[in-house]
Phi, psi and omega in degrees: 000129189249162189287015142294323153356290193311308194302320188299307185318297156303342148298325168308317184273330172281324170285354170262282197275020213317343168285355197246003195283350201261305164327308188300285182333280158313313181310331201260310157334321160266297189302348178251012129265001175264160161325213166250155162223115184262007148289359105222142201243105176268170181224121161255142196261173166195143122339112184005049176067048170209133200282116160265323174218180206177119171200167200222177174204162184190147184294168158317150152318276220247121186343311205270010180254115189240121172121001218226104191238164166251147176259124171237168156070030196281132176210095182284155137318128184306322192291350177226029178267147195111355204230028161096328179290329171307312189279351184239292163341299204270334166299322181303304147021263182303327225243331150299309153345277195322307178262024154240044140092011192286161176263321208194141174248142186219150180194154183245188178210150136291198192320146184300291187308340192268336201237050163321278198245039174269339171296312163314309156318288175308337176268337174296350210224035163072006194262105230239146181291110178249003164182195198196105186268104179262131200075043168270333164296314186199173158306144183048016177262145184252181163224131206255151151219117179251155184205156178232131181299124179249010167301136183270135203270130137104000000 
């Protein structure tokens, strides 16, 4: 993702979510004013050069937590979901993660009802429910956290 990006994205984030476009906004806003980190990174997928999907990673908040990154922003254009990008955007992802040596992928969801098949994604792709803040967005919106061992056996 280059900062020309941000409006497809975020429009991209609207049309799925329209509460998440003014977060989506400040989140790529700070980040394309600080320096590059390649300890986070978004990515965007495209189309004949028109940005369709868009998803990031960034380490734990805190310092003394080492190996330990979040998955953010996965987000398709409603017109291409069902068609593989979301699933090619995350693999690419995971695989950026991976190689910098993380121990473990983290990611959050809102409510189980509201989000059948963004979990139903995650759970095909190895990502198992490791807890539940419940009314942590407002009363009765929940926050699901799911996660995956990214170690390698043996």
């Amino acid at each position: 993702m280059v900062s020309d990006d941000i409006d497809a994205v975020v429009e991209t984030v609207r049309l799925n979510f329209e509460d998440h476009a003014k977060l989506a906004q400040r989140d790529f806003d700070n980040f394309f004013a600080k320096p590059p980190n390649e300890d986070q990174q978004f990515l965007v997928a495209e189309v004949d050069g028109r940005v369709v999907g868009c998803v990031g990673f960034h380490p734990d908040d805190d310092e003394e937590v080492k190996g330990v990154y979040w998955a953010i922003w996965l987000y398709v254009r409603p017109d291409y979901h069902q068609k593989g990008v979301g699933g090619r955007l995350w693999s690419d992802m995971e695989a950026r993660v991976k190689s910098r040596k993380a121990r473990k992928l983290y990611l959050d969801v809102g409510n189980e009802s509201d989000q059948a098949v963004a979990i139903a994604f995650y759970l095909r792709r190895g990502y198992v429910k490791e807890g539940e803040l419940v009314d942590y967005f407002k009363d009765g919106e929940n926050k699901q956290i799911f996660a995956k061992s990214l170690r390698q056996n043996g």
